[in-house]
N, C-alpha and C positions, 0 to 999 in steps of 0.2 A: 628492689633492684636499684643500682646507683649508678646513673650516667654519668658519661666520661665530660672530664669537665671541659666548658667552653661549647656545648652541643645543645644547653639549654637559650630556652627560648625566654628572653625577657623579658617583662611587660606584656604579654600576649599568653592569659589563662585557657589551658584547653585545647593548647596544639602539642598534642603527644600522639604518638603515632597510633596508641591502641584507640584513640577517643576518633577516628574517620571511620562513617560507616559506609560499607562497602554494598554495592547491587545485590548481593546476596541477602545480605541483612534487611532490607525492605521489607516491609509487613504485606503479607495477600491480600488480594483485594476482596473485599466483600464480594457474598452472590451478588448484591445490587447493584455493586461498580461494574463485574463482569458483565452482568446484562445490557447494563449499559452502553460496554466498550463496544460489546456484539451488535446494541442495538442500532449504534453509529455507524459501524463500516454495513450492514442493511443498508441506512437513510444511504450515505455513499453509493454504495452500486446500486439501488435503485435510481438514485436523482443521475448517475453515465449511464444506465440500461435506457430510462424513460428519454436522456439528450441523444444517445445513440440512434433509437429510433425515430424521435424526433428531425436528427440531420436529416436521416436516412430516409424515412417514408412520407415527410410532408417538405423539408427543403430540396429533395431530392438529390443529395451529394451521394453519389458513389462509393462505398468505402473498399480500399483495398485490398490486397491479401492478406495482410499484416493485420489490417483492420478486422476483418472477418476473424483470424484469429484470436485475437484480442478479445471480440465476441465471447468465443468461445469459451471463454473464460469467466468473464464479468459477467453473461446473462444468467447462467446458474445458480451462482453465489448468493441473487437475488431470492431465491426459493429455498437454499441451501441452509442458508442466513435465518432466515424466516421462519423454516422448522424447527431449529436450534434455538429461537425465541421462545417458544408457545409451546408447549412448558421450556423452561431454560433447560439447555441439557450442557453442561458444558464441556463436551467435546464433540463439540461444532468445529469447535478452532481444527481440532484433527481432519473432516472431509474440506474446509472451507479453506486453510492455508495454504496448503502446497497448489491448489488451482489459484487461487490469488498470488503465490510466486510465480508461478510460471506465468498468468498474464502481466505480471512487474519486468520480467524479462523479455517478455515480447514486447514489452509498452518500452521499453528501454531501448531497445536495437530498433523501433520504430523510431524512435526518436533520434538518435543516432543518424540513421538513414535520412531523414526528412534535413537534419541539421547538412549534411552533408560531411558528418566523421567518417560514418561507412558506407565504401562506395555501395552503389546501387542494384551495379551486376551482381553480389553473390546475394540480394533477395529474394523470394520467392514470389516476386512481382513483374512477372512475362506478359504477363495479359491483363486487360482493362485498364484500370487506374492505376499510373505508376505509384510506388509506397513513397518516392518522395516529392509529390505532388501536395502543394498546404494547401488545401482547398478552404481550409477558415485561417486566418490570422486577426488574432482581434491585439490591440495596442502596438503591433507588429513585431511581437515575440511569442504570444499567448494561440499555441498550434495547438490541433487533435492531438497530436503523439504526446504534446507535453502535458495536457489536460489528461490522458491517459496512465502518465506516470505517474500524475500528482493523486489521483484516484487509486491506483495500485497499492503505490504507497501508505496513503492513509489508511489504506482496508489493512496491509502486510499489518503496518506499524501498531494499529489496535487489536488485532487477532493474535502479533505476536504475544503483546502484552498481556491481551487474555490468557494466553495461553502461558505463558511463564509465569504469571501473578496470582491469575483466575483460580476458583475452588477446582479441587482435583475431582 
């Protein structure tokens, strides 16, 4: 086929529109890369399960409603994760991602809340510890809710990838 002239590319071998490969194009990942990606976001939620409890039952910090929820979330994953290791099964990613989204969006609107984007009153935080209360700030940006997102994240971000890349 003959491009229209004036459209080629001069001096610069290799930039033709067919020669860019596209996301789809990516090779899968080995079973051993998947186990792997699976066996990270484990190391992940268990190193926020062991600090959660950690804050929680030896520094004594209170945690939220939000928090609590959040909980609900990331302590499972930890077991969830685990069994989908030992033999690899992989569709882990299937019971273990949509519970890691939904703690990514509660870790998100916690953070939100605590930042002061959204107000306070529509959380579900009436009693005990307000949700945007920082009880850690360590370098005085580095909060629970944003350590919470960045945990969510990396769990979403390797599960998804397992799961889009991973042996079927």
């Amino acid at each position: 086929m003959q491009k229209p002239a004036g459209l080629e590319m001069h001096g610069l071998p290799g930039h033709e529109i067919d020669n860019i490969p596209s996301a789809m194009s990516l090779a899968p990942l080995s079973r051993d890369s998947a186990w792997m990606l699976v066996f990270l976001s484990w190391l992940v939620a268990a190193v926020s399960t062991l600090a959660a409890l950690f804050l929680g039952e030896v520094m004594g910090y209170t945690p939220c409603v939000l928090c609590w929820y959040q909980r609900i979330c990331m302590f499972p994953l930890v077991l969830i994760l685990a069994a989908g290791l030992f033999p690899y099964d992989p569709r882990v990613t299937r019971y273990a991602l949509p519970l890691a989204l939904a703690g990514w969006a509660l870790a998100v609107f916690h953070w939100g809340v605590a930042s002061g984007v959204i107000p306070e009153r529509i959380t579900p935080c009436s009693q005990g510890v307000p949700c945007s209360v920082e009880q850690v700030s360590w370098f005085g940006f580095v909060t629970l809710p944003l350590l919470s997102v960045l945990s969510f994240s990396a769990i979403v971000g390797l599960l998804g990838l397992t799961h889009l890349r991973g042996p079927k």
